[in-house]
N, C-alpha and C positions, 0 to 999 in steps of 0.2 A: 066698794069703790069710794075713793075718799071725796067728797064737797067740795066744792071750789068755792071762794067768793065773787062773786060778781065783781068787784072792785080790782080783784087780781088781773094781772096779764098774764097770759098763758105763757110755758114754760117754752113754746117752740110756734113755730108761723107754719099751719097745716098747710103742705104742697095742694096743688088742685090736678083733678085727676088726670089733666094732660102732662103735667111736666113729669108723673111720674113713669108714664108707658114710654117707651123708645124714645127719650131725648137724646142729645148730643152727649152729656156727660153721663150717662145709665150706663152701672157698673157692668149690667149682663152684654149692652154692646159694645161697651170698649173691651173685654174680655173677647167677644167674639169676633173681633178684629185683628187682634191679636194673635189669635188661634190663627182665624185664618191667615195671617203675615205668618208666621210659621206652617203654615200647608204649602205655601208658596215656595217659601224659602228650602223647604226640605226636596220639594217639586224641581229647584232647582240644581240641586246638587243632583250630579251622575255618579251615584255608587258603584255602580257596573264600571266604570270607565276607571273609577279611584283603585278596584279590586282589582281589575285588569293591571293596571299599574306598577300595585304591589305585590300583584304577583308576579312581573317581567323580572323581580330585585330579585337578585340570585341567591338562594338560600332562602328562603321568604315560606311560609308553612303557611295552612290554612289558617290555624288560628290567628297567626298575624295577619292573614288580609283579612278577616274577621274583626279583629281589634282594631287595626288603622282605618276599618268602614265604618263601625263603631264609633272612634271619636271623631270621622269626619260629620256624620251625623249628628252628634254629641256636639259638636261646636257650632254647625247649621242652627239647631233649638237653639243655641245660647244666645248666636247673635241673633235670631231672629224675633225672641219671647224678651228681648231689652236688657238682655246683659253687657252688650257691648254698644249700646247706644243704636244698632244698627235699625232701618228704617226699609231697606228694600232686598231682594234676593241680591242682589248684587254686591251687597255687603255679606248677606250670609257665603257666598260663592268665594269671597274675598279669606273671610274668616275660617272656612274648611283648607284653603290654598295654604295662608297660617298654619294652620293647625299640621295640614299632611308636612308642609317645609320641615317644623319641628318634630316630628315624628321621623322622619328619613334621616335628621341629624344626629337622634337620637340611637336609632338601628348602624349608621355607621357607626359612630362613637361606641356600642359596645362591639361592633365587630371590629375594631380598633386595638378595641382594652384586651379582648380573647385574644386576636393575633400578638401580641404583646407576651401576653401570661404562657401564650403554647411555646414561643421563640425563647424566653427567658429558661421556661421548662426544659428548652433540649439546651441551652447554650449551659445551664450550668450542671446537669449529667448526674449523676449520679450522689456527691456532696450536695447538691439542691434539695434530691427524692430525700436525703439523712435527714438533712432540716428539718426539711417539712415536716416529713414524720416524725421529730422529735418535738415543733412548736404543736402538731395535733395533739400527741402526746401528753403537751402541759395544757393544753385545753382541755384536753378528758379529765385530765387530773382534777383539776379545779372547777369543774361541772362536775364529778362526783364527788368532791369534798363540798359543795354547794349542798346538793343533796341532800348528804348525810347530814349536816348540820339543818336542814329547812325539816328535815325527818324528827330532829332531836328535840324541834321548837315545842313550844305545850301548844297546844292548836284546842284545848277544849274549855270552853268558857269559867268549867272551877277549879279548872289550874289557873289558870291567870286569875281568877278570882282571890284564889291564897295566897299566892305571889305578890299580890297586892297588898293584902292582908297583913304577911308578914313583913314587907317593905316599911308597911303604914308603923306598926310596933315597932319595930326594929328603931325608927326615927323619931320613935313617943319616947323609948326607953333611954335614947340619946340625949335625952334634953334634959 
């Protein structure tokens, strides 16, 4: 251990051993403060009540009332662990209400976009099915000529090595 000088000041003001045990600013209890504002916060939201819900929506599967309990939850923690500023259950209960809104928007809006694609599907009959299966068509096409060309590529380190090699000469002999 290295000498100090007497003459020196120390590099730091040793704390004294009370302010290190449970003060107001000790990282171990504002973390567990915290913890607990999200015990509470989670305490507060009725999952039962949000899954009951989701699942009244017509067409609604388990794993979507699984997934919309999820991010009700999922949003509970976030406002309550200080991602959205929030301070009491009441903001967390705010921010699930948030969250499930956006979610129910979301589940109409694709059953919106499906009714749309099935109505479109029977209004154009038969010329639609040709299309279609002629645009799938050029999509295979050009996903196996992808292929075949990422197959053709040199993919082993002393081919590209020579390829280099030869580039490099090729561009000496140019000059």
């Amino acid at each position: 251990m290295a000498r100090t000088s007497p003459h020196r000041l120390p590099l730091h003001v040793p704390r004294q051993p009370e302010d290190i045990w449970l003060g107001p600013n000790d990282p171990a209890l504002r973390r567990a403060q915290r913890l607990a504002a999200a015990v509470k916060a989670v305490d507060a939201v009725d999952l039962e009540a949000i899954a009951a819900q989701c699942a009244g929506e017509a067409g609604a599967s388990d794993l979507t009332v699984a997934a919309t309990a999820a991010k009700a939850l999922s949003a509970a923690l976030h406002a309550s662990l200080g991602g959205c500023g929030a301070s009491s259950p009441a903001d967390a209960v705010e921010a699930v209400q948030r969250e499930l809104k956006q979610a129910a928007k979301r589940r109409e809006r694709d059953a919106r976009s499906a009714a749309w694609r099935t109505a479109r599907i029977a209004e154009e009959g038969e010329a639609g099915e040709i299309a279609r299966s002629l645009a799938h068509s050029k999509v295979d096409a050009r996903l196996q000529r992808a292929a075949l060309n990422k197959d053709n590529l040199p993919c082993d380190v002393e081919t590209r090595r020579a390829e280099r090699e030869a580039r490099t000469s090729a561009a000496a002999g140019r000059r």
